[in-house]
C-alpha positions as CSV (number, residue, x, y, z in Angstrom):
1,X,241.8,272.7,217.3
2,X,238.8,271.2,218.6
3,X,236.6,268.0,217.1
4,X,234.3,270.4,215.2
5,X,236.6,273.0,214.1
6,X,237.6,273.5,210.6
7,X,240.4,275.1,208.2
8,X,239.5,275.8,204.6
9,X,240.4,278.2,202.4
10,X,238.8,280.2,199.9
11,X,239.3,279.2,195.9
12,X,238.3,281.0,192.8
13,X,239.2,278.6,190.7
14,X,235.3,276.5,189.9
15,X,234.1,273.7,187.9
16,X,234.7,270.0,187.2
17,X,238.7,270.5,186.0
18,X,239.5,272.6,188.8
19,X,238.0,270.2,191.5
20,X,239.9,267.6,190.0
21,X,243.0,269.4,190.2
22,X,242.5,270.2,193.4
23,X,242.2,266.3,194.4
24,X,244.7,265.2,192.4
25,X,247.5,267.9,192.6
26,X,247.1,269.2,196.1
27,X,245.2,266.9,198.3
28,X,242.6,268.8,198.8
29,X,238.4,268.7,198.5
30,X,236.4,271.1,197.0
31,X,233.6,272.3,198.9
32,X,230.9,275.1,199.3
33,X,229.4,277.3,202.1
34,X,225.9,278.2,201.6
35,X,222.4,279.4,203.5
36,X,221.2,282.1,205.9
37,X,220.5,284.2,202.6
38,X,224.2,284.9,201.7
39,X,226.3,283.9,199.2
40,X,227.6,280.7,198.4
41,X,231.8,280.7,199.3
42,X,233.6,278.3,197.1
43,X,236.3,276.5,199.6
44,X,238.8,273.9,199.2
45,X,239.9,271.8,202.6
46,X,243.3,269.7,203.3
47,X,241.8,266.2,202.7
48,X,243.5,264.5,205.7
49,X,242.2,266.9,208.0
50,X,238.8,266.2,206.9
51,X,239.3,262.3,207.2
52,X,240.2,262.9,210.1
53,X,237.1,264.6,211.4
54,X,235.1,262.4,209.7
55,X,236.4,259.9,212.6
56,X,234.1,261.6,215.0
57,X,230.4,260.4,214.9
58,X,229.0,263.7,216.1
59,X,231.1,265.9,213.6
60,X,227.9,265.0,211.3
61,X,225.5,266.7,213.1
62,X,227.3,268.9,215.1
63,X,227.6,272.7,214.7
64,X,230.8,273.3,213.2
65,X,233.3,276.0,213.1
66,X,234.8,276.8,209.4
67,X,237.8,278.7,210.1
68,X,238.1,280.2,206.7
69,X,241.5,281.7,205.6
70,X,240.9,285.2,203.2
71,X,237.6,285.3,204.4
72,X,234.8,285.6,207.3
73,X,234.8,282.4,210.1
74,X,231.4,280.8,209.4
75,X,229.1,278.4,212.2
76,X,227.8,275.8,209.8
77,X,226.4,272.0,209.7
78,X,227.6,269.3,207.4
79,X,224.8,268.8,204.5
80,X,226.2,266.7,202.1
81,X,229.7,264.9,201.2
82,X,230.2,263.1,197.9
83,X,232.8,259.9,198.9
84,X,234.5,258.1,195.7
85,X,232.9,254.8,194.8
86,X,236.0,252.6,195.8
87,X,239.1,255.3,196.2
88,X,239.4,257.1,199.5
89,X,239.0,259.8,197.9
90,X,236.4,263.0,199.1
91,X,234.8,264.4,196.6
92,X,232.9,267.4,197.5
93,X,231.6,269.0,201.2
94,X,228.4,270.8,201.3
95,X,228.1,273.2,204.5
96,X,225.3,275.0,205.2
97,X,225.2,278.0,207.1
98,X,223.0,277.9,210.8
99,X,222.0,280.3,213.0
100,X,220.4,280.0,216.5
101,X,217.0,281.5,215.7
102,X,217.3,278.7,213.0
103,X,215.8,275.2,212.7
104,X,217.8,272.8,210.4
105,X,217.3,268.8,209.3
106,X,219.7,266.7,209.4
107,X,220.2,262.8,209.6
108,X,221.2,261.5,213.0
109,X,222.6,257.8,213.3
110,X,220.8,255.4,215.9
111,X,222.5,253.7,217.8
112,X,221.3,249.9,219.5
113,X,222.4,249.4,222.7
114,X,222.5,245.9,224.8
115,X,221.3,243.9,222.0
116,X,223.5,241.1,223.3
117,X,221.0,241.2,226.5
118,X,218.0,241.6,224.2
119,X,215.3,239.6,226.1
120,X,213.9,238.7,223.2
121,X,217.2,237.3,221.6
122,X,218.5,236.1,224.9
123,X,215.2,234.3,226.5
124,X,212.6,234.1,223.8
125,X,214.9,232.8,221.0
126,X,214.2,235.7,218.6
127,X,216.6,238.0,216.0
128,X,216.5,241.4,216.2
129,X,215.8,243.1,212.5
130,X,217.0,246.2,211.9
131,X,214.8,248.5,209.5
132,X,216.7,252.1,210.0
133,X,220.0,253.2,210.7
134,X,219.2,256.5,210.7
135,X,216.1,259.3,211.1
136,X,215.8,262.8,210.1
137,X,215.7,265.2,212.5
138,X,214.4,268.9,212.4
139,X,215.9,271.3,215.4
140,X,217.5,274.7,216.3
141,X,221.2,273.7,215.8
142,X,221.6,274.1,219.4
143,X,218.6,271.0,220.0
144,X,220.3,268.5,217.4
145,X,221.4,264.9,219.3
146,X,224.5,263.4,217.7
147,X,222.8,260.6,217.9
148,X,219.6,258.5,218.9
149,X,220.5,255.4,221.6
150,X,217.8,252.9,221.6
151,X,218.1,250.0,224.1
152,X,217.0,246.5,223.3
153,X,217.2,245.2,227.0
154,X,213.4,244.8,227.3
155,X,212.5,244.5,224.1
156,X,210.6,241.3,224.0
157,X,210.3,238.5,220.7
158,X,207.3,239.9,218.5
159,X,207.9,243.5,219.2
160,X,208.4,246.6,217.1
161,X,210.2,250.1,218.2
162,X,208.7,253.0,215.9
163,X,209.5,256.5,215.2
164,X,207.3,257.7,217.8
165,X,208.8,255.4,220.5
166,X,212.7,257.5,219.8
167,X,213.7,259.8,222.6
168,X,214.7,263.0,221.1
169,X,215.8,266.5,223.1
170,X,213.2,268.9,223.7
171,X,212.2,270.6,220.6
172,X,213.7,268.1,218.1
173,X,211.0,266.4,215.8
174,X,211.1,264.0,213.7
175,X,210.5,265.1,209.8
176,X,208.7,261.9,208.9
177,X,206.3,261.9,211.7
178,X,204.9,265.7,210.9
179,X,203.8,264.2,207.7
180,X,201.4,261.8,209.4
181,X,200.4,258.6,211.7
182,X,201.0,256.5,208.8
183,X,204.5,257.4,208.6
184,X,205.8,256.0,211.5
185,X,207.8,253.6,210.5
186,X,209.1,250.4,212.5
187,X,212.9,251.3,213.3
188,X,214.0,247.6,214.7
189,X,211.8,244.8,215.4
190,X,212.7,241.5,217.5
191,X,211.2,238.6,215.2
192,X,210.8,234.8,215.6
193,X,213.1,232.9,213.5
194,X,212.8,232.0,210.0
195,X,210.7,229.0,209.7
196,X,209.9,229.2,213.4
197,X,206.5,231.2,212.7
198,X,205.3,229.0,210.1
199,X,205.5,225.8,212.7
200,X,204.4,227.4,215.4
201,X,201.3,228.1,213.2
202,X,201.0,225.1,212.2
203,X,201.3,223.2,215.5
204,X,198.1,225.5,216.6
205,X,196.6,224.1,213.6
């Protein structure tokens, strides 16, 4: 079965009690299907299975295939997972259904790359801040990145990498930047370091 292919089984059995029983006595997560105007399918799925997944960045935002037993095969994102404070435990799945004709919004992980050769770390003497690990994206499913690189190599000491500076695929947007100029936020700066602004201030004094 490939990375972003699912089994799960349909349950009847709903609420709290039953979704602890299902945990506890079976191994296995509770979860829902949702979206596209349809009705929500209750699911269960073997726990390790979905662990195991879970390994795989992309399965996040990739379009997944929920091969349902006792019911209809559904294509469908990841929209939510409940984790247990401190047992590895899974608590609940939320999928939601996608079509092609369909945009969706999902988080997509950044990813820093060459901060080791940062010229700003490496030349300038500065530390690179990270402000977002993360961005919500809007896209037809078939648009979504698994994930957003960024590279540091050029970034020099003093500098800031917005929103509107990310790379996305053609016709992925990011939701934060449709609301406004004043919501692009900084993603990762390179800064001087602490203490070093303050005397450098204070020597041009």
């Amino acid at each position: 079965m490939s990375d972003f292919a699912l089994n799960v089984a349909v349950r009847s059995d709903k609420g709290k009690g039953a979704s602890r029983r299902l945990r506890r006595l079976e191994g296995t997560t509770p979860g829902i299907i949702y979206g596209l105007g349809k009705e929500p399918v209750s699911i269960s799925i073997e726990m390790k299975e979905l662990f195991k997944k879970l390994e795989n960045e992309a399965f996040y935002t990739h379009i997944l295939d929920l091969n349902v037993e006792g019911g209809e095969n559904e294509q469908v994102i990841l929209k939510d997972l409940q984790r247990h404070p401190f047992k590895e435990v899974i608590l609940h799945a939320d999928f939601q259904r996608v079509s092609e004709d369909c945009k969706v919004t999902v988080h997509v992980p950044i990813h820093f790359l060459n901060e080791a050769n940062c010229k700003g770390v490496k030349t300038q003497g500065g530390v690179i801040q990270h402000n977002l690990s993360e961005v919500e994206v809007r896209a037809l499913p078939s648009q979504l990145p698994a994930f957003i690189n960024v590279d540091m190599t050029n970034v020099a000491r003093g500098t800031t990498i917005h929103l509107s500076d990310l790379k996305l695929p053609a016709g992925a947007q990011i939701v934060e930047l449709a609301k406004g100029a004043d919501h692009d936020t900084g993603v990762v700066s390179v800064n001087a370091p602490k203490g070093a602004a303050a005397e450098e201030a204070a020597e041009e004094e």
